[in-house]
N, C-alpha and C positions, 0 to 999 in steps of 0.2 A: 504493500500500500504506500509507504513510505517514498520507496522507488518511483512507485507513479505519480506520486504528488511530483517528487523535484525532477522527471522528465517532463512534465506536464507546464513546469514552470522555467524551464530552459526551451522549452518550445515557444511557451510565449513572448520570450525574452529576445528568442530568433527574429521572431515575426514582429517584434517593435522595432530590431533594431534592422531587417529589412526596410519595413513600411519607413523609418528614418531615411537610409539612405533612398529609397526611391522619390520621399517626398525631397527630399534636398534635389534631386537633379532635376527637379523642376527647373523650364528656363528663368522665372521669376527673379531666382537668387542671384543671378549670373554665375560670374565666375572669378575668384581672386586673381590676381597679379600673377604670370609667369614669364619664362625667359627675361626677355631684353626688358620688359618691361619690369618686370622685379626687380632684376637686376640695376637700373634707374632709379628704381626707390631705393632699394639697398643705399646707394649712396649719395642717399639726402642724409644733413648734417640732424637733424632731429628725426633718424631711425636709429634706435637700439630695442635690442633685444626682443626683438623679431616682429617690433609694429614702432608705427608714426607716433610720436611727443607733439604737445603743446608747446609752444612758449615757456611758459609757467607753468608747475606744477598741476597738475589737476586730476582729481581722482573721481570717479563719477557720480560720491558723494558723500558725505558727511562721515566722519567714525562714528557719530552717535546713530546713525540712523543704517537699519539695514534694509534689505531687499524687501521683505518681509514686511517691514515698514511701508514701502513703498506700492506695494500691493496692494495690502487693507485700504493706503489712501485710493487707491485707483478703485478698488471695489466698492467702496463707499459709496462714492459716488457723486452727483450733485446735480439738482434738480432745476439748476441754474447755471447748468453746461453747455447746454444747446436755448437758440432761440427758441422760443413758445411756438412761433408761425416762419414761415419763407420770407429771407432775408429778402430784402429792398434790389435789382440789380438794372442796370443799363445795358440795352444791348452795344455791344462794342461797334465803334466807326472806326474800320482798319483802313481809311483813306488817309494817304500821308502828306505833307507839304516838308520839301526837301531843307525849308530853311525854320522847319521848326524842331525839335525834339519832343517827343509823345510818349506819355507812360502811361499803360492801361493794366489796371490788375485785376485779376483774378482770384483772388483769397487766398488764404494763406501765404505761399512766398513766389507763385507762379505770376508775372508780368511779362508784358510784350513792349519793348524800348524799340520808338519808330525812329531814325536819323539818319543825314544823308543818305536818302534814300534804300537804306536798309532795316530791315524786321529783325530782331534780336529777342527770342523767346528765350526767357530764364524758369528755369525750371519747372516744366509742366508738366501738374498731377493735373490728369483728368477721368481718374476711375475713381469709383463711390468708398473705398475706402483706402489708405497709405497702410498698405497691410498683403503679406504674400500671400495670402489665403484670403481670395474673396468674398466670406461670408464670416471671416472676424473681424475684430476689430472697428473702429468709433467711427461711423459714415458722416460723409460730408450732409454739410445744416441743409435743411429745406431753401430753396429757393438759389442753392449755385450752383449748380450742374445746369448752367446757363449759354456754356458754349463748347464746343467740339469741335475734333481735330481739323475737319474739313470745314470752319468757320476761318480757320487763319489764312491768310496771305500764304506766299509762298515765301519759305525761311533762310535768312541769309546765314543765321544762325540762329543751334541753338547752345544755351550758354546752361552748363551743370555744375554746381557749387559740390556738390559731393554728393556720396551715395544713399543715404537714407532714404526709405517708400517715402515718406514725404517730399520728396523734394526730385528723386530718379524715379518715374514712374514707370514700370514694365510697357503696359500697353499705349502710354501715350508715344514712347519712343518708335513701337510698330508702327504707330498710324502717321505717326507725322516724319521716319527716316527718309521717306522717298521725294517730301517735298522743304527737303535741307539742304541747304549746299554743303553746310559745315556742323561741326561740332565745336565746340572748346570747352574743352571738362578740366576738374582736378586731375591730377596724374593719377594713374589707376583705373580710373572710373571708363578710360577706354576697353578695358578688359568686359567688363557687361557688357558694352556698345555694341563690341565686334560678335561675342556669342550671340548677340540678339538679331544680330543680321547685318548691323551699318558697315560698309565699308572701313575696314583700317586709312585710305587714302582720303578718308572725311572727315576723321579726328583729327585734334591739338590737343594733347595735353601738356598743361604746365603745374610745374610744382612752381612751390612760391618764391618770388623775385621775377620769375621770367614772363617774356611776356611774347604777344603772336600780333600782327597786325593783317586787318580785314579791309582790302579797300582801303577806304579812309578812316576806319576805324581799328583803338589801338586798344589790346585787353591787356592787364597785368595781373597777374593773380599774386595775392597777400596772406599773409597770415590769419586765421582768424581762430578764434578757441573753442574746439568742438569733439567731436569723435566721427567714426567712419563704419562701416559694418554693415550687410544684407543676412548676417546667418549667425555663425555665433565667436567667431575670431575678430576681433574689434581689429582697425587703425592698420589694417591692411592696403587704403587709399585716401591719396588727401584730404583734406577740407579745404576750402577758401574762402575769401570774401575774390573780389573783381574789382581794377579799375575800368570804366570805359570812358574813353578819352573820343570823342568824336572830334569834328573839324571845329569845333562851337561849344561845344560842355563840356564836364569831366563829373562823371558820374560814380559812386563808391557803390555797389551790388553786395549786400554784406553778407548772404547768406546768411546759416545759424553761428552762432555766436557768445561766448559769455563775455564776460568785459572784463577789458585787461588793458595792459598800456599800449599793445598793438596799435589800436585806435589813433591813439596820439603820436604814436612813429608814424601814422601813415597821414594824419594832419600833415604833420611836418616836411615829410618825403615829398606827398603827390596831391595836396590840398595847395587852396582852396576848392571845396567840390560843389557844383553848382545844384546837389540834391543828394543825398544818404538814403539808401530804401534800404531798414535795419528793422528786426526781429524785435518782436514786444511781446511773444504771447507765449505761450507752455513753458512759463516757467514756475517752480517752487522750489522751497526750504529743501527739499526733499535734495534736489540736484541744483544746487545754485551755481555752478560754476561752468556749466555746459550750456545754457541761458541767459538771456539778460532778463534781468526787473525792467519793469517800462521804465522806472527814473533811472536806469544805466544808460536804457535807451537812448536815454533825451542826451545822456551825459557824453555818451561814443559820439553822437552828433557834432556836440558842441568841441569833442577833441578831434573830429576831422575836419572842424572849419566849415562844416557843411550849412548853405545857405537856408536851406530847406530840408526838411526831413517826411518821408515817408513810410510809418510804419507799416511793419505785413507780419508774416507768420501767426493770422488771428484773422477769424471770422469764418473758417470756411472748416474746423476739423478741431475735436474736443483730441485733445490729447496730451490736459495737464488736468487736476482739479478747481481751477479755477472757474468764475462766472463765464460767459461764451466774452460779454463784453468790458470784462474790467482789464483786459488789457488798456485799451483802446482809451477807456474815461481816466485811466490813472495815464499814460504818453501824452494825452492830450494836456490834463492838468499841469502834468511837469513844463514841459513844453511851453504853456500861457506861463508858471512862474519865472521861466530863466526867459522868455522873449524870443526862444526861437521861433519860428515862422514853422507851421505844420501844416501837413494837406492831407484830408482826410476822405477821397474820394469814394462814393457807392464804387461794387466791384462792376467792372464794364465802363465804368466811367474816365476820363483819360486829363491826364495831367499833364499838361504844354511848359516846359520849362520859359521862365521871363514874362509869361504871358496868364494860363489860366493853374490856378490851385484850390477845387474844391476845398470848403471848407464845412460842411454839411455838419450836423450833430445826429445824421439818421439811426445810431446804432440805439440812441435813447426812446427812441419813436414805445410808448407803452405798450401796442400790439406784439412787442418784441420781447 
C-alpha cells in the first residue's frame, strides 16, 4: 500500500513537472539571451553574477516585509481598484502635421509620439490582461480597449523599454510586426522579438549610454531602476528609460522606474526636456524601490528639467493595491505644489508639445 501511495505520488510529480515544462514553451514567455547576444550582456559593466544591477542597490523589497506579505495584500483586495463604470476615452486622430510633435496615450504606459513625420509607438499592451495566461490575472478597466492594432498608422517605430506583460505585449507585437519598419528595445529584449517572428534585420538594441538614430530622429537609452523577467530568472534583459531627441524637442520616455539620482544625471547630461512621460501608478510600501510614489514622480520631473510632465503607468490595469485613481489626484496635487506645468489628457486624447496640454480633472467625474 505504502508503495503505491509514493508511486502514485512520483507520478504526479512527473506530470507537474511535464505540464511545467510544456507550459513554459509557450511562445508567450519568449526566450532568454543566447550566443552573441549574451554574450553582449555579459559584458555590460553592471552584470555580475549571472543577471543585470541597478545603479543602487535595490532588493525587490523590504527585510520587514515578505512574499507572503505581499500576497495577503494582493488578495485582499480593494473595492476601489477598478472604476465603478467605462472610463471616459477619445477616439484617437492619427493625422500628423510635420512641424508639430503629438503625444496620444493609451493607459497605462502605451503612447504613440507623432514627429517629423514619423509614428513612434512605445510600448503597446493591447490584450485584456498583462498576464501569460489569458484568463488570469487583473483585466484592463471598462471602457479602454478602445483601439486596435489595425487603428494605427503605419510604424516607423516601435520603441520597448523592457520586458515585462505590461509593457512587451505577446500579441500586440504579432499584429503590428509586419507594419514596423523598426524596433528599438532594451538589449535583450530582441531575443523575444526574433522567437516571435520579427526579423533580426528590424531590431536595435541598446544597452544604456548608446544610442541609434532614425531618420531625423535620435534615441538614447538611460538608466533607469527596475527589474527585467517573462518567467522566473529575473535581470536576464535590460530596463530603460529613452531619450528622443527629434529635429524640434527632446523628449525623456521613462518607462518603469523607482527614483534615484539617475534622474538628475540625466537632467544634467541631456536636459533640458521639452516633456517627461514618467510612471505614477503601482506603486506600495510593499516594493518601494522598483516604483515611484507620485510625489517622486513630480520630483524625477523637476530633476530632468522637464518642462512638462506627463504621467502614465495608471488608468488602464489594477496591479498595485491602490485606488484605480489616487495615483493621478496625488501627481496632480504635487505637481500644482512645486508649479510644475502637468497634462493630464482623456486616453485617445493627444498632447501637441508648445501648443495644446489637456488639463481635464475627468478621473474625478462621480460616475467613476
Amino acid at each position: 500500500m505504502k508503495r503505491k501511495i509514493m508511486y502514485s505520488i512520483l507520478i504526479i510529480i512527473a506530470l507537474l513537472a511535464l505540464t511545467t515544462v510544456w507550459v513554459l514553451s509557450f511562445p508567450i514567455f519568449g526566450r532568454v539571451p543566447e550566443g552573441a547576444r549574451l554574450e553582449r550582456i555579459k559584458k555590460l559593466p553592471n552584470y555580475k553574477d549571472g543577471g543585470l544591477e541597478n545603479l543602487s542597490p535595490t532588493p525587490m523589497k523590504p527585510d520587514d516585509v515578505s512574499y507572503w506579505d505581499m500576497i495577503k495584500g494582493m488578495l485582499k483586495g480593494n473595492d476601489k481598484g477598478a472604476p465603478k463604470n467605462a472610463l471616459p476615452t477619445v477616439k484617437p486622430d492619427f493625422t500628423q502635421n510635420d512641424t508639430e510633435t503629438k503625444i496620444t496615450w493609451f493607459g497605462h504606459s502605451s503612447y504613440l509620439v507623432q514627429t517629423d513625420g514619423q509614428n513612434i509607438l512605445v510600448d503597446p499592451v493591447l490584450s485584456e490582461r498583462p498576464s501569460p495566461i489569458s484568463f488570469i490575472g487583473s483585466k484592463r478597466f471598462l471602457g479602454t480597449d478602445f483601439v486596435k492594432a489595425e487603428d494605427f498608422p503605419e510604424l516607423d517605430v516601435v520603441l520597448i523599454t523592457h520586458d515585462h506583460y505590461d509593457h512587451l505585449d505577446y500579441e500586440a507585437i504579432l499584429k503590428l510586426k509586419d507594419k514596423t519598419k523598426r524596433f528599438i528595445v532594451s538589449l535583450g529584449v530582441g531575443s523575444h522579438l526574433e522567437h516571435w517572428g520579427v526579423p533580426a534585420s528590424k531590431i536595435t538594441e541598446l544597452s544604456w549610454g548608446e544610442e541609434t538614430v532614425q531618420s531625423s530622429l535620435k534615441f538614447t537609452a538611460l538608466p533607469a531602476r527596475h527589474f527585467t523577467g517573462r518567467v522566473f530568472k529575473r535581470n536576464q534583459t535590460v530596463w530603460s528609460a529613452f531619450v528622443l531627441q527629434t529635429s524640434k524637442d527632446k523628449l525623456y520616455l521613462g518607462g518603469d522606474s523607482g527614483y534615484d539620482t539617475h534622474f538628475k544625471t540625466a537632467g544634467e547630461q541631456y536636459g533640458p526636456f521639452d516633456i517627461a512621460i514618467l510612471e505614477c501608478g503601482q506603486y506600495n510600501a510593499y516594493w518601494p524601490l522598483i516604483h515611484m510614489f507620485p510625489e517622486q514622480t513630480v520630483q524625477a520631473a523637476l530633476d530632468l528639467k522637464a518642462k512638462v510632465l506627463l504621467p502614465v503607468h495608471w488608468g488602464k490595469f489594477k496591479l498595485a493595491m491602490h485606488d484605480w485613481n489616487e495615483p493621478i489626484i496625488r501627481v496632480v496635487k504635487k505637481a500644482d505644489e512645486e508649479g510644475l506645468k502637468i497634462t493630464t489628457p482623456l486616453m485617445g486624447e493627444s498632447v501637441i508639445l508648445n501648443a495644446t496640454y489637456p488639463s481635464g480633472r475627468w478621473w474625478l467625474a462621480d460616475n467613476l
